[in-house]
C-alpha positions as CSV (number, residue, x, y, z in Angstrom):
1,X,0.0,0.0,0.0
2,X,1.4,3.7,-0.8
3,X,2.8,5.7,2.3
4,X,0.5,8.5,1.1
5,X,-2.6,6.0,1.5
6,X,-1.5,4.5,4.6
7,X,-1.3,8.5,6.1
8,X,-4.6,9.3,4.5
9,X,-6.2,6.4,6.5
10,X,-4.5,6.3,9.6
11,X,-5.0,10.7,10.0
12,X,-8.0,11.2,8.2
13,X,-9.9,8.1,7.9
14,X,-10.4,7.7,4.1
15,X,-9.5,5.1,1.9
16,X,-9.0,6.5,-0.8
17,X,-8.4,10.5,-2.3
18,X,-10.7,12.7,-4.1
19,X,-9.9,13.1,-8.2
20,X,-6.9,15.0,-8.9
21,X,-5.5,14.4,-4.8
22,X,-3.1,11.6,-5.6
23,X,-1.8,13.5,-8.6
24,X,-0.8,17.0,-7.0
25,X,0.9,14.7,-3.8
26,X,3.1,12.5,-6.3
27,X,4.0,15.6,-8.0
28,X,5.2,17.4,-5.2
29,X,6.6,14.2,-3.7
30,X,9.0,14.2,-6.9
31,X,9.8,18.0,-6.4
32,X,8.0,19.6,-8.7
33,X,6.2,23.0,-8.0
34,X,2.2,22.8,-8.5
35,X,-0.4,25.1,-9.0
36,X,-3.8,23.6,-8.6
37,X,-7.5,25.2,-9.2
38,X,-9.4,23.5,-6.9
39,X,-13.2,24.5,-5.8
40,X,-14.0,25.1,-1.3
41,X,-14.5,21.7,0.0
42,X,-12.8,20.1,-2.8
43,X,-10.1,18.9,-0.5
44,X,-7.3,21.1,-1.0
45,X,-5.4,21.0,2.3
46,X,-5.3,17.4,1.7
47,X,-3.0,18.3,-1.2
48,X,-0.1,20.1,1.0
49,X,-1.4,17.8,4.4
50,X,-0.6,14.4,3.2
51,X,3.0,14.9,1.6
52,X,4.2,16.9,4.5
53,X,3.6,14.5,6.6
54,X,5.2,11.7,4.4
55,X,8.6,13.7,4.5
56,X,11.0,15.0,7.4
57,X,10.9,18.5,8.2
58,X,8.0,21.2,8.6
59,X,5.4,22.7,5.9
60,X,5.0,25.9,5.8
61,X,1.4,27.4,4.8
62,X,0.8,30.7,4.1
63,X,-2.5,31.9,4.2
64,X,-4.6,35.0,4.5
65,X,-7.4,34.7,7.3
66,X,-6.5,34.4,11.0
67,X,-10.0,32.1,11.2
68,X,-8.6,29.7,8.4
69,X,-5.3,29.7,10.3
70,X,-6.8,28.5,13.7
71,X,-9.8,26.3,11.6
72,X,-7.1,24.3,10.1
73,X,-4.7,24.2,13.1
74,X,-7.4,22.8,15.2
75,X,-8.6,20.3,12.6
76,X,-4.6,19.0,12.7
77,X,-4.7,18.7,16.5
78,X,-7.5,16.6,16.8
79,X,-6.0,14.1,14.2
80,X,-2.5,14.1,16.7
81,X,-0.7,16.0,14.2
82,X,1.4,18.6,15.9
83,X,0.4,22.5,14.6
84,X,1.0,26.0,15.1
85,X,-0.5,29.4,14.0
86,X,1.6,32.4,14.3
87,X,-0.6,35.7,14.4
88,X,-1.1,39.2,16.1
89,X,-3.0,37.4,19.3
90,X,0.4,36.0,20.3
91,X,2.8,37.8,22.5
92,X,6.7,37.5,21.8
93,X,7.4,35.0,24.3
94,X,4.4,33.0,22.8
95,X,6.0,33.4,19.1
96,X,9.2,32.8,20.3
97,X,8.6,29.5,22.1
98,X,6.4,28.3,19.1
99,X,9.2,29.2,16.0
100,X,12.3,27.6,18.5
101,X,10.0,24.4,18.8
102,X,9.6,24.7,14.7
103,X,12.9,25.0,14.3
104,X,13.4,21.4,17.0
105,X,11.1,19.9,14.9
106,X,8.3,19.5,17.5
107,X,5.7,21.1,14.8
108,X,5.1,19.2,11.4
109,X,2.8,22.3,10.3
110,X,3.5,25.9,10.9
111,X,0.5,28.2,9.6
112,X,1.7,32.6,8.8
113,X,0.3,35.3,6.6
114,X,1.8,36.6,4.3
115,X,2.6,40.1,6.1
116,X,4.9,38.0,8.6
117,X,7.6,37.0,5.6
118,X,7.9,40.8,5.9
119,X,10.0,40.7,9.4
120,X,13.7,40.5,9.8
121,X,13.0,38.6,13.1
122,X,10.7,36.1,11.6
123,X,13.2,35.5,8.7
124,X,15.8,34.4,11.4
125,X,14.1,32.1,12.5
126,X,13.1,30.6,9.3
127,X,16.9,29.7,8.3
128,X,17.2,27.1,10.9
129,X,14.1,25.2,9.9
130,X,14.0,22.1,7.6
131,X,11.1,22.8,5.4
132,X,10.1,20.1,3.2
133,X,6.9,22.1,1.5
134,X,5.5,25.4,1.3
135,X,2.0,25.8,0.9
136,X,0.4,29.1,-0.3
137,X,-3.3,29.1,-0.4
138,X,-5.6,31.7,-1.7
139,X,-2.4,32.2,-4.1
140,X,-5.0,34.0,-6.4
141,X,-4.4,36.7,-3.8
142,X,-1.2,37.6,-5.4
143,X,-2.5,39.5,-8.9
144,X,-3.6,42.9,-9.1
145,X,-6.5,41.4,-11.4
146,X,-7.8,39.0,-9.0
147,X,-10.6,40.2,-7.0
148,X,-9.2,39.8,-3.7
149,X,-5.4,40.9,-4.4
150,X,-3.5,41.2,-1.1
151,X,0.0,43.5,-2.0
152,X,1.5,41.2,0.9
153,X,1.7,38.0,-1.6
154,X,4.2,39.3,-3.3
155,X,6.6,38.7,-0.2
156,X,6.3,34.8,-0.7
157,X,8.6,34.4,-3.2
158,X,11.3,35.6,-0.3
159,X,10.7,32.0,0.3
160,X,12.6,31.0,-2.5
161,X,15.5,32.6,-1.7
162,X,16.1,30.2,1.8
163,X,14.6,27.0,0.5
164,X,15.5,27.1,-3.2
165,X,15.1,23.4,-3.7
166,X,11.8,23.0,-1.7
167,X,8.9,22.9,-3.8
168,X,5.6,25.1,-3.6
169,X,2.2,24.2,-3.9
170,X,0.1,27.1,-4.8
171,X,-3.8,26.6,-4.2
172,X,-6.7,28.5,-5.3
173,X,-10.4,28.1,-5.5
174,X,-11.1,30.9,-8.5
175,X,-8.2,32.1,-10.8
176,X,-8.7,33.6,-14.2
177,X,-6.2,32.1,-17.2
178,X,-4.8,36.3,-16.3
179,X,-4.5,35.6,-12.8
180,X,-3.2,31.8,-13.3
181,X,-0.4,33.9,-15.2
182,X,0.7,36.1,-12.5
183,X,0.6,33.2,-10.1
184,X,3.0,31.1,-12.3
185,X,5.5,34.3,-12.4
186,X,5.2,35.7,-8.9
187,X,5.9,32.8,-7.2
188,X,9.0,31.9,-9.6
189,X,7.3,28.8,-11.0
190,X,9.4,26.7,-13.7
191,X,9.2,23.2,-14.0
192,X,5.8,22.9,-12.7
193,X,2.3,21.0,-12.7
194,X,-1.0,22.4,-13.1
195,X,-4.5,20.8,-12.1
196,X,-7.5,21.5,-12.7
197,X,-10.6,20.6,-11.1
198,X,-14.1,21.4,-12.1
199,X,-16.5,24.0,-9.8
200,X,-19.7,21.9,-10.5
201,X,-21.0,20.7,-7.1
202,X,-24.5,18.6,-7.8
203,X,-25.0,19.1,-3.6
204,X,-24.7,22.8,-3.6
205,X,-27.6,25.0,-5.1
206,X,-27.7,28.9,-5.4
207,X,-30.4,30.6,-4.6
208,X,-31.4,34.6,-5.6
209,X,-34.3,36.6,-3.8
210,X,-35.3,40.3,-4.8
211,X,-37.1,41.3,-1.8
212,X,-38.0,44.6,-0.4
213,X,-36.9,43.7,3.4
214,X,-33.7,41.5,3.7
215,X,-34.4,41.4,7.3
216,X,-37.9,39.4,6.9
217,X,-36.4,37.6,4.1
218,X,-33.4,36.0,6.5
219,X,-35.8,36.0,9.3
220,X,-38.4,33.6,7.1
221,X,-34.8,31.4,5.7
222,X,-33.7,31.1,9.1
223,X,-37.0,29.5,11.0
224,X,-37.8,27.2,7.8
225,X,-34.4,26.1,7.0
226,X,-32.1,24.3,9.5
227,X,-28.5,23.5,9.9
228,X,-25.4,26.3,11.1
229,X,-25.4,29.7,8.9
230,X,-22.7,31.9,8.1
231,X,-24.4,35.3,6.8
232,X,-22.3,37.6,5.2
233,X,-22.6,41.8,6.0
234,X,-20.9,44.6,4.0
235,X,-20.0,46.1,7.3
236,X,-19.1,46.2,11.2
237,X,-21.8,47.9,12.3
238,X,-24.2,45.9,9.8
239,X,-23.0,42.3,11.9
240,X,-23.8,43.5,15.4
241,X,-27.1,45.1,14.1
242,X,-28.2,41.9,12.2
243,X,-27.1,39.5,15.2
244,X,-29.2,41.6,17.8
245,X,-31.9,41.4,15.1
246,X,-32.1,37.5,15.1
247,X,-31.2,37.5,18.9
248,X,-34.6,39.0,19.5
249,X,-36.7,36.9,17.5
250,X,-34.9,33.5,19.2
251,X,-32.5,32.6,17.0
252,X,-28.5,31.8,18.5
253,X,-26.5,34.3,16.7
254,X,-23.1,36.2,17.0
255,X,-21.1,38.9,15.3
256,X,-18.0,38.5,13.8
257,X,-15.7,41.3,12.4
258,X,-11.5,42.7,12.3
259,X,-12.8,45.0,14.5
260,X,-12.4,42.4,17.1
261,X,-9.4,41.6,19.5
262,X,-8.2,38.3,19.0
263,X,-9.5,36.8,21.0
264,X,-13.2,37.5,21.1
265,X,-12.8,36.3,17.5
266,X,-11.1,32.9,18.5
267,X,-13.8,32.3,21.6
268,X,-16.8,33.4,19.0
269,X,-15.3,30.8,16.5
270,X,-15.1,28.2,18.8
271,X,-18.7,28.6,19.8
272,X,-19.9,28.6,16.6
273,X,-17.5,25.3,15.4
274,X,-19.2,23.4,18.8
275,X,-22.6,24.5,17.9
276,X,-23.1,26.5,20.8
277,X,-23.9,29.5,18.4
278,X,-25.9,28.9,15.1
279,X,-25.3,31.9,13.2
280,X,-22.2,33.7,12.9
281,X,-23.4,37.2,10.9
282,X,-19.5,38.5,9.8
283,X,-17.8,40.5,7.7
284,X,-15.3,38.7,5.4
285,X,-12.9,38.4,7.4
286,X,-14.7,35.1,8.7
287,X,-12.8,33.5,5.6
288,X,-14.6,31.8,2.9
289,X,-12.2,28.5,4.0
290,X,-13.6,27.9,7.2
291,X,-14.6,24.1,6.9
């Protein structure tokens, strides 16, 4: 039985890997650099997951969203695989202890934004790790023509500079043939691999009202529809408003905004990953990639 099978089972219970999974892992496992269009849910942190963990050293993912960072570090734990999250809710001594222990090897997974390749500090630290992998999701992040472009992305390919040999594995869920481009030339791709994977999902339907009162309208959704909720707001103010709204009428709700210190946000995403709170109303900066 493959190594990458046997890990797949043993961490994550499944015997075998979605379409196009087994593909990116052997190509990174031969040391090739991949770029991979993959749709939310389609399994992509499989992709940098499994080979990591078939290799010595640490992955390094880089990633946008503070939420996705601590979503994905906490799925890792609970499988026994040792992870870490560095972010602006950690004090120095906190960051300190977690990068020495990277560097140790005590951490297979180690989880930054993209602003943090910025610092002299954090870069010192990075020379004494053994990387095997770096991970960069969102990577559609890094083109002035995609819609989300983030200035920050264009630090990553600082990475190359330290781990020349190491390959990348850049992931995104929507990325024009223009954006594909810029991916492929920021990141200092050359002998690379590219997969595709098709955004059909038959168990996903979208659904458009025109209605004069949004309020009734997610009010009526709500108490006929069951299951957890994320509900999106164009602002701050528009989250707390909306939560107080559905608070009133019965309904377990929360806000969620940047606006928040750290860690209300990590306490009001742990209530809503137990189920203790049905209805996170947020801002973007929730992250599109919470699973």
């Amino acid at each position: 039985m493959p190594i990458s099978i046997e890990i797949l089972r043993k961490f994550w219970g499944f015997e075998q890997f979605r379409p196009l999974q087994a593909d990116i892992i052997d190509a990174i496992v031969s040391g090739k650099d991949v770029l991979a269009l993959m749709p939310t849910g389609g399994g992509k942190s499989i992709c940098f997951q499994v080979p990591a963990m078939m290799q010595d050293g640490i992955c390094i993912v880089v990633t946008p969203l503070i939420a996705l960072m601590n979503d994905q570090v906490a799925h890792l734990k609970n499988k026994g695989i040792p992870a870490v999250a560095l972010h602006s809710g950690l004090n120095f001594y906190e960051q300190d202890t977690a990068l020495r222990k990277c560097i140790v090897g005590d951490y297979k997974f180690l989880y930054v934004s993209p602003e943090r390749l910025q610092s002299v500090d954090f870069r010192n630290y990075l020379v004494e790790m053994d990387v095997n992998l770096i991970a960069v999701d969102e990577a559609h992040c890094i083109s002035q023509w995609g819609f989300d472009f983030r200035p920050s992305y264009l630090e990553i390919t600082i990475l190359r500079e330290y781990f020349p040999k190491v390959p990348m594995l850049a992931l995104s869920a929507s990325a024009t043939e223009r954006v594909q481009k810029d991916i492929v030339k920021y990141l200092s791709f050359k002998d690379y691999s590219f997969f595709y994977s098709s955004y059909n999902r038959d168990n996903i339907s979208l659904s458009v009202f025109r209605t004069e009162s949004k309020a009734n309208k997610v009010l009526e959704i709500l108490q006929n529809v069951t299951g957890t909720t994320i509900l999106y707001c164009k602002s701050r103010k528009l989250t707390q408003d909306v939560a107080s709204l559905l608070q009133l009428h019965r309904i377990s709700a929360d806000y969620y905004h940047a606006g928040l210190t750290q860690e209300e946000r990590s306490f009001k995403q742990e209530q809503w990953m137990q189920n203790r709170i049905r209805v996170m109303v947020c801002t973007n900066a929730f992250g599109m990639g919470i699973d």
